[in-house]
N, C-alpha and C positions, 0 to 999 in steps of 0.2 A: 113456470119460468125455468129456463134450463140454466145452469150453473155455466158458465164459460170456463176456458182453462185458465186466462189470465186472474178471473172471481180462484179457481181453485193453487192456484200458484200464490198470489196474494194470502189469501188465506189461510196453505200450508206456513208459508215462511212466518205468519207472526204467530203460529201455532208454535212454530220449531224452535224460535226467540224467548217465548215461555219456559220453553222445557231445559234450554242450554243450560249447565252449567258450566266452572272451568276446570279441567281436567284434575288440576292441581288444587280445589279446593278442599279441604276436610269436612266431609259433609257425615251429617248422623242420621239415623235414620226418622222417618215423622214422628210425632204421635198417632196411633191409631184414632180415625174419624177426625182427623184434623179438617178437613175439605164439609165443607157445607151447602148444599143446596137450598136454595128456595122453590119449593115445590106451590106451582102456582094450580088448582084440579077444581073441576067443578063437583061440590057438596051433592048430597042426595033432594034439597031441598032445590036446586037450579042454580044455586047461588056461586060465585067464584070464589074459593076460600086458598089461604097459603097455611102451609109448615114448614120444619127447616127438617131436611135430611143430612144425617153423616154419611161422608161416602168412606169404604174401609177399603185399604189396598189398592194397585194399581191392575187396572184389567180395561179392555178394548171395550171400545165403543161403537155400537153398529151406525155409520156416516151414511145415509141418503144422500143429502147434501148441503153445503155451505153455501149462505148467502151471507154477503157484506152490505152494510148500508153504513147512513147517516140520518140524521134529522136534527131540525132546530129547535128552538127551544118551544115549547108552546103547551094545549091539551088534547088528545086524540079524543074522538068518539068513543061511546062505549063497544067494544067487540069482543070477538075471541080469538082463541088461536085457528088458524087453519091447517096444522098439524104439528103432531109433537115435534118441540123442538127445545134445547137448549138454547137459551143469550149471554152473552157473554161482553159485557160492555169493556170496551179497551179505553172509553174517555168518555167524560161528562155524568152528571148525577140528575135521577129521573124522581119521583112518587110516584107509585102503581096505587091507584085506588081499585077494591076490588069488589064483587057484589055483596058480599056480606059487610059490607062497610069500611071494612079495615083500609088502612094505609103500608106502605112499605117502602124505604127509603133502597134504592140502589145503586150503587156507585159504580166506580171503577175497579174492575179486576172482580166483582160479583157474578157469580154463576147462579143463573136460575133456570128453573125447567117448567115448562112453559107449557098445558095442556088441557086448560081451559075451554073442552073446544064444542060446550053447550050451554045453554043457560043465559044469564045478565052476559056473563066475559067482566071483562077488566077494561081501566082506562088507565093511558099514562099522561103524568102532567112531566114532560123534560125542562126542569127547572135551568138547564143549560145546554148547549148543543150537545149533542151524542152520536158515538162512535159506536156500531156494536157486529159482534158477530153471530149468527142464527147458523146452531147446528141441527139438522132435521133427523129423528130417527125415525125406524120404521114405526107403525099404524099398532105392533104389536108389542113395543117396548116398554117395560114396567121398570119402572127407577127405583123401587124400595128391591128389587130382586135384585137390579144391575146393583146397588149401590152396597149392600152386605151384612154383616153382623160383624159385628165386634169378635177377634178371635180368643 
C-alpha cells in the first residue's frame, strides 16, 4: 500500500500539533525516561509477549512510512504484525490480548511498538471506535538501542 501525499500531509500536521508549544510558555525541561513504550515482540517460545520501554532524550526516527486509519468497535482475529511499526492512537480505548495470555489496556495518546511479526501474534478487542496512526520503520530497527540509557 503506497502512502499518498494527502495520507502524508494529514499525518505530518497532527504530528506537528503534538509537538507545538506556545512561544511564550515557561517550559522546564522533562524528566529523563518520561515517555514509555509498549513494546509488543514475539518470545522465544512463539508466543506474543509485552514490556514497557523508557525512551531517553529526543533523537529522529527512521519513517518508511505513515499510514492513518480507523476502525469500529468490535474483535479482530488473531494475527501479527506485518512490519515494525509504531501506533499511536489519537481516539478511542482498545484491549490487546496477546499469546502469552496477557491483556493490555490502550488509550489515547498511547504509543506502542508493534513487532510481533511471528508466532500466535495478538488480537485486539476496540472496546470503542479508534482513531490511530501506524508509523512503519525499517525491517532493521531495534527500539531498546533507538530508545537509550538513562544518562
Amino acid at each position: 500500500m503506497e502512502t499518498s501525499r494527502r495520507d502524508l500531509i494529514a499525518a505530518g500536521t497532527l504530528l506537528a500539533a503534538f509537538a507545538t508549544t506556545r512561544a511564550d510558555a515557561a517550559v522546564s525541561p522533562a524528566p529523563a525516561g518520561l515517555m514509555e513504550v509498549l513494546h509488543v515482540y514475539t518470545g522465544p517460545d512463539g508466543l506474543s509477549r509485552a514490556k514497557r520501554v523508557k525512551v531517553y532524550g529526543n533523537k529522529p526516527l527512521p519513517v518508511v512510512q505513515i499510514l492513518a486509519g480507523s476502525i469500529g468497535t468490535g474483535l479482530t482475529e488473531w494475527g501479527t504484525a506485518p512490519k515494525k511499526r509504531f501506533s499511536i492512537n489519537t481516539s478511542g480505548d482498545l484491549d490487546v490480548e496477546l499469546g502469552d495470555g496477557s491483556h493490555h489496556r490502550i488509550g489515547k495518546g498511547d504509543l506502542v511498538f508493534i513487532e510481533d511479526q511471528g508466532g500466535k501474534g495478538h488480537r485486539s478487542h476496540m472496546l470503542t471506535p479508534i482513531a490511530n496512526l501506524f508509523i512503519v520503520v525499517p525491517d532493521d530497527f531495534d527500539l531498546e538501542a533507538w530508545a537509550g540509557k538513562p544518562a
